[in-house]
N, C-alpha and C positions, 0 to 999 in steps of 0.2 A: 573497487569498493562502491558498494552505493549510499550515497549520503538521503538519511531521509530528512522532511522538512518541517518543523513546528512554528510556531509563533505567539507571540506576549503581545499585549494591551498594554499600550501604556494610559493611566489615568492624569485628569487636568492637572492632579494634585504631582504628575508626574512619575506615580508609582508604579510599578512593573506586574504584572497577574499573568501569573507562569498560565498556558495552553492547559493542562494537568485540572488548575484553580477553578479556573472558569470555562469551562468544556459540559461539566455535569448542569451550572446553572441555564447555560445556552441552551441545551438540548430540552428541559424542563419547562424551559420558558417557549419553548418550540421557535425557536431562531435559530436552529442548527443551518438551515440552508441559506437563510441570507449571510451567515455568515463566511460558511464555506464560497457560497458563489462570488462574496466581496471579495475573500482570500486570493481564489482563484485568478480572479480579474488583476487582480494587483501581484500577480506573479508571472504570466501570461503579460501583463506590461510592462513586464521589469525584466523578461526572459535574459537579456543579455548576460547579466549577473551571473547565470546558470548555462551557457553553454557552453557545449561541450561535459558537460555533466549528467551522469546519469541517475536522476533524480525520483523522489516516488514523494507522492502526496496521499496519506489514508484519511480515509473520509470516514466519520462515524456510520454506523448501520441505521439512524435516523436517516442521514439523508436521504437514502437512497428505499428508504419506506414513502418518503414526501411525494404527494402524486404529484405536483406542480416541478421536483426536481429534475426530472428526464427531461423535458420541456425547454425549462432555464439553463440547463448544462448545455443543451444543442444547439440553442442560440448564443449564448455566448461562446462556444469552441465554433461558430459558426463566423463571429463577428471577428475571429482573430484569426481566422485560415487563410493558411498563405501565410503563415508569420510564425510558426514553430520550428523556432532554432533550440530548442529545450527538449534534451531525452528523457520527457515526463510520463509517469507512469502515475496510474489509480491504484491505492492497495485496499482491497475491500477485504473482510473478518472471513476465516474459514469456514466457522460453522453458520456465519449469516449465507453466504453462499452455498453449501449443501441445502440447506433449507427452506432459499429462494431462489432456485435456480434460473425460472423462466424470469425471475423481475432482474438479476446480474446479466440473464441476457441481453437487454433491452439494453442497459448502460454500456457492458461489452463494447455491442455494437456502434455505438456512438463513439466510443474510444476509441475503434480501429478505423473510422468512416472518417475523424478528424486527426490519425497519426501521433495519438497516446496510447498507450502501453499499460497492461491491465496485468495485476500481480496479486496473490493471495497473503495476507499477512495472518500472526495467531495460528500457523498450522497447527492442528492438535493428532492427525491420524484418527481423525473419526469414523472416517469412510476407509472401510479397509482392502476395497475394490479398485479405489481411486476412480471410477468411470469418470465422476467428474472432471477431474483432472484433464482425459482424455476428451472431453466434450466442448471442455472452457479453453483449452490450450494457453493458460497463463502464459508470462512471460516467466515468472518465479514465486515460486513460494519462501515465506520469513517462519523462519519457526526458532524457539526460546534455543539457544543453545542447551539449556538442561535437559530436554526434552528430547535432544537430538541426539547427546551424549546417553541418554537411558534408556535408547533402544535397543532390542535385541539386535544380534547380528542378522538375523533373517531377515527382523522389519524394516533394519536400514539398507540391506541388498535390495528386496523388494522395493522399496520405496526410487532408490537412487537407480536398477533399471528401468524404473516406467519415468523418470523426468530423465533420465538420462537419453532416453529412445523418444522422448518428444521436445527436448532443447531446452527444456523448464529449467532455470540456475533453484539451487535448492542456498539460500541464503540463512547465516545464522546471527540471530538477535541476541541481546541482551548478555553480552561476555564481561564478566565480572573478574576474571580468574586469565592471565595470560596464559595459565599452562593449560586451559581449554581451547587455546586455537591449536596449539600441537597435535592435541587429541582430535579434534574434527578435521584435521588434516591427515590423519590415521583413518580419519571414513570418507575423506577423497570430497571433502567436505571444504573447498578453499575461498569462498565468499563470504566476507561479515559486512554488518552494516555498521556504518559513523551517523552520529545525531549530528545535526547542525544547526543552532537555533536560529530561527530568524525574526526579525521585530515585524 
């Protein structure tokens, strides 16, 4: 299972502001990056916590627009190499990735140059060729379980040989319903994720 990872602000006044709460004001107020990179640093410092764990952190699709973020990711995964005992992965948005493919290159590359782990979350089946797929070689793609249960049978054979012939785990979110894990184990479908909050 892979556990993914969120986080709350606690205020003076000692209050709690769920990730969800205050995500939309961050990104508006255009502090998405410093806040991800402070995130970052403070888990990356904390890795023990998490090893042995196979872990994924998504990053909004602001960040990753920030020209100054390529830069500050590199240096800090630069200032802590040689110290990754955490099976940490990147999950950047599907359809941000079909649509900026050369700029996920650039970050890609820094994930795999510092021994993080690069994964697709939000699949939607927009690209019905999948090249990218075959170009980006995720590590997995997250897709809603409802989504994954109301495919055709053609689209989920298609889908499930081309990550199946390039090692991609085809992981499913958002399981409301225990008799949907039955059912997505009927499409060979045996990965879910668990939330884990963290402060």
């Amino acid at each position: 299972m892979h556990e993914s990872l969120t986080y709350n602000i606690y205020g003076e006044d000692a209050k709690e502001y769920l990730y969800k709460d205050f995500i939309a004001p961050i990104i508006n107020l255009g502090h998405s990056v410093i806040m991800h990179m402070a995130v970052l640093k403070e888990l990356i410092s904390k890795q023990r916590k998490f090893a042995g764990k196979n872990c994924t952190l998504k990053l909004p699709n602001d960040f990753f627009r920030d020209e100054g973020a390529l830069e500050l990711l590199e240096n800090l995964l630069h200032q802590y190499q040689g110290e990754n005992n955490i099976n940490l992965s990147f999950e950047i948005a599907d359809n941000f990735v079909i649509k900026n493919l050369q700029l996920v290159k650039s970050f890609i590359n820094i994930f795999d140059k510092y021994g993080y782990g690069f994964g697709i979350h939000s699949f939607s089946g927009e690209s019905n060729d999948y090249a990218y797929l075959k170009e980006l070689h995720p590590s997995f793609i997250k897709a809603d379980s409802t989504f994954l249960l109301d495919q055709s049978r053609e689209s989920m054979n298609t889908l499930l040989l081309i990550t199946d012939s390039l090692g991609i785990e085809v992981i499913a979110t958002l399981i409301t319903n225990k008799k949907h894990i039955n059912d997505l184990k009927l499409l060979h479908i045996e990965n879910i994720q668990g939330n884990k909050e963290q402060d």
